[in-house]
C-alpha positions in Angstrom: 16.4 -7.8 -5.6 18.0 -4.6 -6.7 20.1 -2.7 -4.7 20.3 -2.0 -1.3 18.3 0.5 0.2 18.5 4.5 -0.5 15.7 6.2 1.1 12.5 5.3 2.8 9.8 7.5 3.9 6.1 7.4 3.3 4.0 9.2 -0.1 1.2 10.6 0.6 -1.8 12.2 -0.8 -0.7 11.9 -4.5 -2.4 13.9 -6.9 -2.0 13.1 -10.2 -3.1 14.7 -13.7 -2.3 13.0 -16.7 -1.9 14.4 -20.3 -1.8 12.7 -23.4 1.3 13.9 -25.7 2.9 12.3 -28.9 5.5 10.6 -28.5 8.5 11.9 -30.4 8.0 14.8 -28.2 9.7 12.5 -25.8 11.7 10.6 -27.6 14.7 13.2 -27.1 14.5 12.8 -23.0 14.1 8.6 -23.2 17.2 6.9 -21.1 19.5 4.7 -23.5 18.5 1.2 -22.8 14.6 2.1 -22.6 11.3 2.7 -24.5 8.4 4.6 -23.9 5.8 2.3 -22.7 1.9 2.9 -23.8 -1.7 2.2 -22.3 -4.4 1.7 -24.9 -1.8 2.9 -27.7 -1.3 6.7 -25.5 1.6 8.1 -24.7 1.4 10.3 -21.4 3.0 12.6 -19.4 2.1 13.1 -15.8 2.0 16.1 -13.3 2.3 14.3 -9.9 2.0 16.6 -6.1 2.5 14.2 -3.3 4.0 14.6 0.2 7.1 13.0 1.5 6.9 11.9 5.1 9.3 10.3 7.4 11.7 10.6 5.1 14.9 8.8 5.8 18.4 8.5 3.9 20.5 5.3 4.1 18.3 4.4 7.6 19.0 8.0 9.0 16.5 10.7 9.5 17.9 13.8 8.4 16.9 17.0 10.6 14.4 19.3 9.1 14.7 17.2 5.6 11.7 14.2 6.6 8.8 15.9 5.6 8.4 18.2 2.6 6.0 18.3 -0.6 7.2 17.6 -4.0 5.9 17.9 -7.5 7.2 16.7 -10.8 6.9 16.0 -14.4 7.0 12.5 -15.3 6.4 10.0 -18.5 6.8 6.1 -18.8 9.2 3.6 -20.5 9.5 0.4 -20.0 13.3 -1.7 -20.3 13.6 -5.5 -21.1 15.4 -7.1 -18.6 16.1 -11.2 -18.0 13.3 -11.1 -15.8 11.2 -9.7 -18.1 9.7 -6.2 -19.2 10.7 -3.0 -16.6 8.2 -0.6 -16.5 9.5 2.8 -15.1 9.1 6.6 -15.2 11.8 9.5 -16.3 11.1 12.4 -14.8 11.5 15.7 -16.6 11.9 18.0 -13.5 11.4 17.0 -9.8 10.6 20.3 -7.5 11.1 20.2 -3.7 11.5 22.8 -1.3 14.9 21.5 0.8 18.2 22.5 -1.7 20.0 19.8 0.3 17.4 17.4 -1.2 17.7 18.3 -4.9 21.3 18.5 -4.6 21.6 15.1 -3.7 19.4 13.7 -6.0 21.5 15.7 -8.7 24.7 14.3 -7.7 23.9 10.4 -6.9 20.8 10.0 -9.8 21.7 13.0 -12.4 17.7 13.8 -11.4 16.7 17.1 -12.4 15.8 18.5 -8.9 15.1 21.8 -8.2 14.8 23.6 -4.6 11.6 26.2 -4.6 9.3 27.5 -2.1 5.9 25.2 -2.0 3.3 24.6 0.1 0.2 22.4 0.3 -3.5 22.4 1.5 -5.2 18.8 2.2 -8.7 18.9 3.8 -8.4 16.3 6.5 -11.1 15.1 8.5 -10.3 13.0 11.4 -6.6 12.1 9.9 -8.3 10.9 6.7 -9.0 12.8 3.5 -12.7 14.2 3.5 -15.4 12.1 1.6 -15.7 15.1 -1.3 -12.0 17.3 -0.3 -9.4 18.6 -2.3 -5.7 18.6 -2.0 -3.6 21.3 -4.2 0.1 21.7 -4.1 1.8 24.9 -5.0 5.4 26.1 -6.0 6.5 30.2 -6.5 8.4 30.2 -9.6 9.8 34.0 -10.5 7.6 35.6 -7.9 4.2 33.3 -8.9 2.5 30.6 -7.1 2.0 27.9 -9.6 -0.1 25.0 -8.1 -2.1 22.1 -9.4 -5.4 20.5 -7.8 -7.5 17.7 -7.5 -10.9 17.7 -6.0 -12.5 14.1 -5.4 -15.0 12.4 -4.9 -16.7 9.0 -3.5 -14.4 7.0 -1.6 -11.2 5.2 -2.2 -11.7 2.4 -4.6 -9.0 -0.5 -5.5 -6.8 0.2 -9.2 -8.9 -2.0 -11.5 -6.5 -4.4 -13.1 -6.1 -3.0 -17.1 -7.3 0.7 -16.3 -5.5 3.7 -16.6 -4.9 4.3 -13.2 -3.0 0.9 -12.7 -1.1 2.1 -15.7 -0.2 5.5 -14.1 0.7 4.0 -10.0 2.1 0.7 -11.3 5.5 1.7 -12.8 8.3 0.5 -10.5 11.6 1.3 -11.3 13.2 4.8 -12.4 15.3 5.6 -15.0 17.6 8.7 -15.3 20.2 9.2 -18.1 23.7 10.1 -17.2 26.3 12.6 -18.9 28.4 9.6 -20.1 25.5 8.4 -22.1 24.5 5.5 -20.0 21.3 5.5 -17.9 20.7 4.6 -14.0 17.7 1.9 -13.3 16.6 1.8 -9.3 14.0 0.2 -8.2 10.9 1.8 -6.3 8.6 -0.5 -3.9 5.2 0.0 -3.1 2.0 -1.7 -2.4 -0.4 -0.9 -4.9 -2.4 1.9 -4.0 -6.5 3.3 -3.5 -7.6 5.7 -5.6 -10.4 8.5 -6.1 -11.8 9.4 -8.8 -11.2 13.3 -9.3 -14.7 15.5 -9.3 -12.3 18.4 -10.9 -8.9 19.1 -11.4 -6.8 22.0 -12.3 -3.0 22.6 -13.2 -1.7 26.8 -13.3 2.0 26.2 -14.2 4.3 28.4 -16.6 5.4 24.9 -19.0 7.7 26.6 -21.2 9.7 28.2 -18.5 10.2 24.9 -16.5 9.8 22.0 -18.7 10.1 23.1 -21.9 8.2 24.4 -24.9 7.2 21.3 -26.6 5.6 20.7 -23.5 2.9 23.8 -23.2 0.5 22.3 -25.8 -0.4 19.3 -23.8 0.0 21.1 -20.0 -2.5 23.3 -21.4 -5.3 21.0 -22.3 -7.5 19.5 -20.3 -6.0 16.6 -18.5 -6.6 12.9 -20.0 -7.5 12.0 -16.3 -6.9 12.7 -12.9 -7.5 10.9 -9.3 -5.6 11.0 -6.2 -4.1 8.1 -4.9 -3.8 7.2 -0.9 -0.2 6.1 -1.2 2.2 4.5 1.6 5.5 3.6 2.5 8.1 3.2 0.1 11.3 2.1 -0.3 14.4 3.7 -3.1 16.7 1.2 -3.7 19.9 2.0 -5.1 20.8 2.9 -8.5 22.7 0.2 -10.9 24.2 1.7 -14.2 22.8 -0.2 -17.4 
């Protein structure tokens, strides 16, 4: 097993719009030691809005930093390892509301955290997500609320082994690359996770500004897919430098 434990803490309520972009548009922002990793021959980047709950650092809770949204801008690579093929995401900007959270992740992971105000609407019923509800997370950026959205519908279903959604949820390591060149590789545990199917989504974000101008074209198209999955606990297991 990798590492010893970083961080725990339970995702929630993960929305997740995916957008089909070549790949050289990536290539600059792939981690040495990796490759970007394909589904059906697609390359993909992903805007992902989930909540962070119960959040704990090295075993300790840390006041008023356990529960808080985030959203970020991911893609997928994959490493080979003596185990066999890695399959992880690089993320091209993380946003959370607590500065004390993106500072760490800056100094320990090199991650490209940000601290801005967000909030989020989930329409609960009982605890649970409503049969046909939506959940939207939102961030102000230069006086704006960006947010993206995902309205569902049906109920929860299993990730169907081969689809795009086990493609998207089942990446579980991270990669980040570091100043001297050389990359980080954690691992990130799960079960594997429901999903619903998305009735209609929506994504109001100013691209250029935050993630770059060769990445407007595709974050203004319509998404490949979208679908929300239920999520669980997790576990962060320390970095190891490849």
């Amino acid at each position: 097993m990798s590492g010893g434990i970083f961080l725990t803490a339970e995702w929630r309520h993960l929305a997740m719009l995916n957008y089909e972009i070549e790949p050289d548009l990536l290539r600059p922002y792939v981690p040495a030691g990796t490759e970007l990793d394909s589904w059906d021959g697609k390359y993909f980047v992903s805007m992902v809005g989930f909540r962070f709950l119960r959040t704990k650092v090295l075993g300790l809770p840390i006041p008023f930093h356990q529960n808080f949204e985030e959203v970020n801008l991911r893609f997928y690579v994959r490493r080979k390892a003596e185990d066999g093929w890695r399959r992880g995401v690089v993320f091209r900007k993380e946003i959370v509301p607590r500065a004390a959270v993106a500072f760490v992740a800056r100094v320990i992971y090199n991650e490209k955290y940000v601290a801005l105000p967000m909030r989020h609407q989930v329409d609960l019923e009982n605890g649970s997500l409503k049969s046909e509800g939506a959940v939207e997370y939102g961030w102000r950026w230069k006086g704006r609320w960006n947010h993206l959205r995902v309205e569902t519908k049906g109920t929860p279903q299993p990730l169907v082994t081969g689809s795009e959604e086990e493609f998207i949820t089942e990446h579980y390591w991270g990669y980040s690359a570091q100043r001297n060149g050389r990359s980080v590789e954690y691992r990130v545990e799960h079960p594997r996770w429901m999903v619903w199917q998305s009735a209609k989504a929506s994504l109001d974000c100013d691209s250029a500004a935050l993630y770059g101008e060769r990445f407007v074209d595709c974050l203004s198209a319509a998404p490949h897919s979208a679908f929300l999955a239920e999520g669980s606990q997790v576990i962060v297991r320390k970095g190891e430098k490849i």
